[in-house]
N, C-alpha and C positions, 0 to 999 in steps of 0.2 A: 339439163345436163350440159355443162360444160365439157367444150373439144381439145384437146390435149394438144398442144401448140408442137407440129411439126418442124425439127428442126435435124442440121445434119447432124449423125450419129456419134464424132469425135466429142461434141460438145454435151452430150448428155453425161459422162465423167464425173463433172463434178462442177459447182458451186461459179466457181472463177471463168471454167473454161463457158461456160453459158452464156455469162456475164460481156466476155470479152466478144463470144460468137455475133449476140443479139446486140452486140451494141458500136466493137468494132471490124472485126474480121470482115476485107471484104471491101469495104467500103473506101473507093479514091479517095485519095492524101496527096494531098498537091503542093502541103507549107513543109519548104525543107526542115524546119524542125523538128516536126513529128515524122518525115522520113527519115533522117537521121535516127530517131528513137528506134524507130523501128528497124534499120538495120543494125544499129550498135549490137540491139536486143537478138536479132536472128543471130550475130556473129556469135555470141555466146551459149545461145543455143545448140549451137553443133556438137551434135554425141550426146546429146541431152535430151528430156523431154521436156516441151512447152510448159508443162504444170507447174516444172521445177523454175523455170525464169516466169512466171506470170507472179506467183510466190513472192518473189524477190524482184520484181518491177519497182516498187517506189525505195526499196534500198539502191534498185541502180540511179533510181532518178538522184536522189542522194548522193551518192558516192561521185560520180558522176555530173554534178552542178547543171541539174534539172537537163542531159544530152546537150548542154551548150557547146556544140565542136567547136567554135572559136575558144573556147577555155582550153578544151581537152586535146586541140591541136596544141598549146603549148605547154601540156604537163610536161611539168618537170620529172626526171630520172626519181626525185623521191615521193612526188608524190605518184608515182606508177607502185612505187615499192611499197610506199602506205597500201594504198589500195588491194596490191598482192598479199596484205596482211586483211582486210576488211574480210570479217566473217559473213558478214550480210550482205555480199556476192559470192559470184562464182572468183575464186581466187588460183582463175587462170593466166601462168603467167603471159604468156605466150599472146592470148584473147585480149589481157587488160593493155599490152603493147600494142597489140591489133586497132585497138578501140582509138589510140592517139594516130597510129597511123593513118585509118579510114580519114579522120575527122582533117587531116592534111588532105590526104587525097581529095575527098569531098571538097573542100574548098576552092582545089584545082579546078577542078571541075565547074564549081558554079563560076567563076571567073570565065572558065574557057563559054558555058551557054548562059550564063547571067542566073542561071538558080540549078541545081540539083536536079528539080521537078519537070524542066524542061528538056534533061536531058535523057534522064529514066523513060517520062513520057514519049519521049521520041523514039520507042523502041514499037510503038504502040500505034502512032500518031495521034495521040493523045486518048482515044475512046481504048476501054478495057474491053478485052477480050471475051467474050460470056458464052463459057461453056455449058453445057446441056449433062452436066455426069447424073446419073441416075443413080448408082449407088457409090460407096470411097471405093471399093477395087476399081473402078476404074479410073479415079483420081493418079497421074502423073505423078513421081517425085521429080520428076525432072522434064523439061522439053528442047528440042533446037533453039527454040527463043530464049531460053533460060541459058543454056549453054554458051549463047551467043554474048549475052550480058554480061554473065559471068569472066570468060575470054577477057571484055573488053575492060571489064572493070580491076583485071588483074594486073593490065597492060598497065593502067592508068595508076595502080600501087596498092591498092587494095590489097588486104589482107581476111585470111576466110571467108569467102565467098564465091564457093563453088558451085556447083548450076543447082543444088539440091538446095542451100540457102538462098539463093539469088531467089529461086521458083516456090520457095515459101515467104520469103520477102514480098513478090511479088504476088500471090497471094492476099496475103495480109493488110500488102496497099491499096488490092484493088485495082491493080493491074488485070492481074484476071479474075473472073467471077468463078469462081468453085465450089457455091453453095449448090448443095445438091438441087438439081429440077427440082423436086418435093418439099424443099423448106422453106419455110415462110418468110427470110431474109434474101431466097434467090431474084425475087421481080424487084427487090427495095432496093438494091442494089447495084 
């Protein structure tokens, strides 16, 4: 008799969310690339649920020239306006200006610590956080740490990324561990 593979509760949903649980949620990201991805993608998630951008992930990768912020830091006024016409994103306008904005900021940034990763990491000193939640009530949407980033990241020009994105961002990279105690991805992690 095979054992029914223990995992946190969000991700038993559906199909994608599994997929993404067991393979990335979680787990440190250290190459600004794939941080970059991953914020772009939280910016757009706000007011939204994750299923609806996991969906539409490789149309952003697409639309979007695979999160290359050196591209998307110099989108042009029409190609922001294409893009607010692209059905196979979110055709927020507001989000899709956000998105060039970040990818500027971002770059301030790695200029000012020499990478992105070094500077996020630094919230941390590098080692992630590894919470012990037992069941998602008591999963955080937010914490001081997140609020603090968040703060700082607004200083710096960011746009959307308020301590509830910031603290699923962080999340996601693996900053902090929030597999529940009881899933199978919490010790791998």
């Amino acid at each position: 008799m095979s054992r029914k593979i223990k995992r946190c509760n969000w991700a038993e949903k559906d199909s994608l969310y599994i997929e993404y649980h067991d393979k990335e949620w979680g787990v440190p990201i250290y190459n600004d690339k794939k941080i970059f991805e991953s914020l772009l993608l939280e910016t757009f998630q706000a007011g939204l649920s994750w299923i609806t951008i996991l969906k539409k992930r490789e149309n952003f990768r697409i639309a979007f020239d695979e999160f290359n912020y050196e591209k998307i830091a110099n989108y042009s006024d029409k190609k922001l306006e294409v893009l607010g016409k692209d059905e196979r994103i979110i055709r927020n306008q507001l989000k899709i200006k956000a998105a060039k904005t970040n990818a500027i900021a971002f770059m301030k940034v790695q200029k000012e610590f020499s990478t992105f990763s070094k500077y996020l990491w630094g919230f941390v000193n590098g080692k992630p956080i590894q919470n012990k939640f037992k069941s998602m009530k008591e999963l955080p949407t937010n914490t001081p740490l997140s609020d603090k980033i968040s703060t700082d990241l607004k200083k710096r020009g960011f746009k959307f990324v308020g301590s509830t994105i910031v603290y699923a961002h962080m999340q996601a990279m693996g900053i902090v561990n929030n597999h529940l105690a009881d899933c199978f991805r919490y010790n791998e992690v």
